[in-house]
N, C-alpha and C positions, 0 to 999 in steps of 0.2 A: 028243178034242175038248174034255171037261172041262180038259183041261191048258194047251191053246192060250188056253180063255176065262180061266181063273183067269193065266197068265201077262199075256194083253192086259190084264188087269183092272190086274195091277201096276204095268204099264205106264203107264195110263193115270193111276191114281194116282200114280205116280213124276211124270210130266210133271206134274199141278197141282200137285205139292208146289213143282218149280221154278217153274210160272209166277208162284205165290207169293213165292217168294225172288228173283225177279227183276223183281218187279211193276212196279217206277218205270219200267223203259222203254219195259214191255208191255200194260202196262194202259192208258197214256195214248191207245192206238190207241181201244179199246172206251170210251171217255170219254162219250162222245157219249151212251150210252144208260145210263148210270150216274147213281142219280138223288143219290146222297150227296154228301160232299165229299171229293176224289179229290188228296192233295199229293203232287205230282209232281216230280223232279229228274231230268234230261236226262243229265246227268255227272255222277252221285255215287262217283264216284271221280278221286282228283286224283294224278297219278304227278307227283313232284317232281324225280325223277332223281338224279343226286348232288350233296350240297351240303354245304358246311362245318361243323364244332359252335359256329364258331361265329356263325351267322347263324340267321336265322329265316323259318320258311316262314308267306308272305301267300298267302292264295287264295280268291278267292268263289267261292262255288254261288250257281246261281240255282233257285231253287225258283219251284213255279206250281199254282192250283187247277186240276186239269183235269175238278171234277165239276161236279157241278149244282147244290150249295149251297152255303153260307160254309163255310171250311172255318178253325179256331181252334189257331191252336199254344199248343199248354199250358205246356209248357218246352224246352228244348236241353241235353243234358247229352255231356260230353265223355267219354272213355274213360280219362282222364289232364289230371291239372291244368297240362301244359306248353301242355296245348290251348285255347286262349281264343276260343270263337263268340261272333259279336254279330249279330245277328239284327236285321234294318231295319224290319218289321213283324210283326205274329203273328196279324190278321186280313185271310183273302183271300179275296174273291169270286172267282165261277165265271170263270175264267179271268186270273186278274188274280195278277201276278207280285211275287218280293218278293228280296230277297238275304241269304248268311248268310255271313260275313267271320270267317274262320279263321284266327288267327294259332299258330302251333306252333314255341316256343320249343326250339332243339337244343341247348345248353348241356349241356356231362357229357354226350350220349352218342354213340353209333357204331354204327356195323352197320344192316341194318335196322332201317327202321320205322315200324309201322302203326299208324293211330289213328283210332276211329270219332267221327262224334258223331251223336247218335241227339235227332232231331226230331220232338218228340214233339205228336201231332194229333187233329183227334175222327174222322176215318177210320174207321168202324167197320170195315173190310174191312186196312185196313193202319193200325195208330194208330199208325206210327212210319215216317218214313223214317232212312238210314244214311247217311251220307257219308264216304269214306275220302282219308287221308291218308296215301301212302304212295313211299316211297324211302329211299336209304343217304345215311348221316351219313358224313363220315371227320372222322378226328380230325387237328386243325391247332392243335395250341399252340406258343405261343412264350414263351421267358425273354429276358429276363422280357413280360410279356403289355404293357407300353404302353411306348411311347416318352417318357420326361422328361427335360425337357433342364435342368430347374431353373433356378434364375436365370441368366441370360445377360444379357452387353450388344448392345448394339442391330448392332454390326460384328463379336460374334463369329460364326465360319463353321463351327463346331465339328460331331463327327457321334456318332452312337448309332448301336450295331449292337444287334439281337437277331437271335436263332434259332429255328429250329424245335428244339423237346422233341423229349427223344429217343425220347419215345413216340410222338410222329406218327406218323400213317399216310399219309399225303397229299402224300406223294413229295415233290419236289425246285419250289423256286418257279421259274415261267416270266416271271413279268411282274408287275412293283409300279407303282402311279401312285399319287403326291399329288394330294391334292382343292385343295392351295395352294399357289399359286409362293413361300409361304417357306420351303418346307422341298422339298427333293431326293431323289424314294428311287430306288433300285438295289439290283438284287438280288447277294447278296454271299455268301463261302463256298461256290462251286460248287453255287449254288442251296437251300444250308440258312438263309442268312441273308439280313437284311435292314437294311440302311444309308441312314440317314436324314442331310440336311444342314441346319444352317439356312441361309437363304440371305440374308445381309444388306442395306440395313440391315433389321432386324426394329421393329418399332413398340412403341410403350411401353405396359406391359401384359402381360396375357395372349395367347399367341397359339397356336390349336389348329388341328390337320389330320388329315384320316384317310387312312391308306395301304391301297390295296387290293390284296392278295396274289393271285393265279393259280398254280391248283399241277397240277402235271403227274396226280394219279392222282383230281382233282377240275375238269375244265375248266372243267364249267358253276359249279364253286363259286369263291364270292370270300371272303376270310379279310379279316379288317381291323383294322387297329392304330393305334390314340387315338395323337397326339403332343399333348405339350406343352411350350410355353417361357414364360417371363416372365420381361420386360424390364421393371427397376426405372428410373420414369422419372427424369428428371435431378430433380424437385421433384415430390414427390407432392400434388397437389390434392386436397378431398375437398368438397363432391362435386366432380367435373371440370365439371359446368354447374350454373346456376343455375336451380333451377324454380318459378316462377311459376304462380300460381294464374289464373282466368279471372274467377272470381266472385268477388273483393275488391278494392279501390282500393286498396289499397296492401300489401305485404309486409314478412317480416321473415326473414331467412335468416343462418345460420350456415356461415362456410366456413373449413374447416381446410388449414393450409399445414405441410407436413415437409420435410425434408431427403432427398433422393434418391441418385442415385448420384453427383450435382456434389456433394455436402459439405455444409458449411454455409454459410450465407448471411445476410443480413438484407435487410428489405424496408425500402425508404427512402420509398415511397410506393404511395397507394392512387388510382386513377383510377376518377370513373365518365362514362359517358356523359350521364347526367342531374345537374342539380346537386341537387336533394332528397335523393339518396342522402346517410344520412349515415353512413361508414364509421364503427366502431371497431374499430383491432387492437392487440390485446394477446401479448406478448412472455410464452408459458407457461414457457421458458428449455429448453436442450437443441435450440434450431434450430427450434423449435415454435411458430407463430402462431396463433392467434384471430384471424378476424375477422367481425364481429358488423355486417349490412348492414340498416339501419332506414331508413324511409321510403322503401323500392322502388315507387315507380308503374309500375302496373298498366296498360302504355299502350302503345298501339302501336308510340311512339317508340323504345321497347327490344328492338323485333324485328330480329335479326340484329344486336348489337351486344352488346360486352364490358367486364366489368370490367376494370381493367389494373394488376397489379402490377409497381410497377418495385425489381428487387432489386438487388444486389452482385456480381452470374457476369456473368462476361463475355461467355460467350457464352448467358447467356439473361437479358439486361436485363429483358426484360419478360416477364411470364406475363401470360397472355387465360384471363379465366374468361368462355365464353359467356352471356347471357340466354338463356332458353328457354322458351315457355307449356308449361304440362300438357297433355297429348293432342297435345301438337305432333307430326306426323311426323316 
């Protein structure tokens, strides 16, 4: 008989040590007659499933008082610094709900992996809840890691290939898509690589896209690879528009003219919309203009309208430097 009691006794001790380590989603039942403040999480655990090294896992919790008083979060502390909480509030009334925005950066690693971050509360019965972040990484590198396409002209159609490393884990790619119709991807190498096109014409300037990779031993993960290209324009402007102020009557602005992929040139004249403007351009020599724009009124009449230089290319007579106001849309 003594044995039966001393074994039930363990017993029973055994179970409140669990209902203790399992409190968040057992205790919020008994809430009702708890008179402290009781912080509560519904899902403190978040299964991410399989995803690439290199993306990053987004996920809220939502936390909630389920006692009877204010209930005050003190800090949030992660398990690992790749783990970033931000926490929306840190005082909640009896019943009043709040969110904690977990970001867990997977760069460098693989395999499983699990990360707490411990919310910490005046709970005197639980001064901390736990939330878990947990699933496998596979590893997806490529050489090289971004697409650049370096300077190009505006009709080149040219392509970049990379690969997956040959330390990949993440099996063979099933499906790529550009985020922009200037650039083309397809998967290439019997699914090790990745071939990227530009698709002309390309606009002058900078122009970027991201490709997003699908790979056979990571479904739910998406791998993604930066492109870039820049098209050196036929005459580099600087600035490309003109910015006017709100609050003074009149301006004074500095625009600079270079030589681009047309050559050299000279500007034979200067056009403005308004007659006050009064250009000066100066010739710094090497294809290089100064021009120095004094007495800009500050006036309605310069909305939607341009300066107009007229140059020596034949096919770019004229270059339009926009007006623009500040905070303009």
């Amino acid at each position: 008989m003594k044995r039966v009691c001393r074994r039930s006794g363990l017993m029973v001790l055994g179970q409140l040590l669990a209902s203790v380590w399992v409190c968040l989603p057992t205790r919020s039942a008994a809430a009702t007659n708890y008179v402290g403040p009781l912080l509560v999480c519904p899902e403190p655990v978040f299964q991410f499933g399989i995803v690439s090294n290199q993306s990053q896992v987004i996920h809220t919790f939502s936390l909630y008082n389920a006692g009877a008083a204010t209930a005050h979060i003190s800090r949030v502390v992660s398990s690992c610094g790749c783990v970033v909480p931000e926490l929306d509030q840190k005082e909640l009334t009896p019943g009043q709900q709040t969110s904690l925005r977990a970001t867990f950066s997977l760069a460098g690693r693989t395999g499983h992996q699990r990360r707490v971050i411990r919310v910490m509360g005046t709970d005197p019965v639980t001064p901390y809840v736990e939330l878990w972040l947990e699933g496998d990484v596979v590893r997806c590198d490529f050489e090289p890691e971004t697409i650049n396409f370096g300077t190009i002209l505006p009709a080149d159609a040219s392509t970049r290939l990379v690969r997956l490393a040959g330390g990949a884990v993440a099996g063979r790619i099933t499906h790529v898509e550009s985020d922009s119709a200037l650039f083309l991807a397809s998967v290439a190498e019997g699914g090790h690589g990745v071939e990227v096109r530009a698709r002309p014409p390309l606009p002058d300037g900078v122009s970027q896209a991201t490709v997003l990779v699908w790979l056979t031993n990571a479904p739910a993960a998406v791998a993604k690879l930066p492109v870039t290209a820049m098209v050196v324009p036929a005459v580099r402007v600087t600035p490309a528009t003109i910015e006017l102020p709100r609050d003074a009557p009149y301006a004074t602005r500095t625009v600079w003219i270079r030589p681009g992929r047309a050559g050299a040139f000279t500007i034979r004249d200067v056009q403005s919309p308004v007659a006050s403007v009064t250009p000066l351009l100066t010739d710094i020599g090497g294809g290089i203009y100064r021009l120095d724009l004094k007495n800009i009124p500050v006036t309605a009449e310069l909305q939607g309208t341009s300066l107009t230089l007229l140059t020596s290319l034949t096919n770019m007579p004229a270059i339009a430097i926009p007006f623009r106001f500040e905070n303009q849309p």
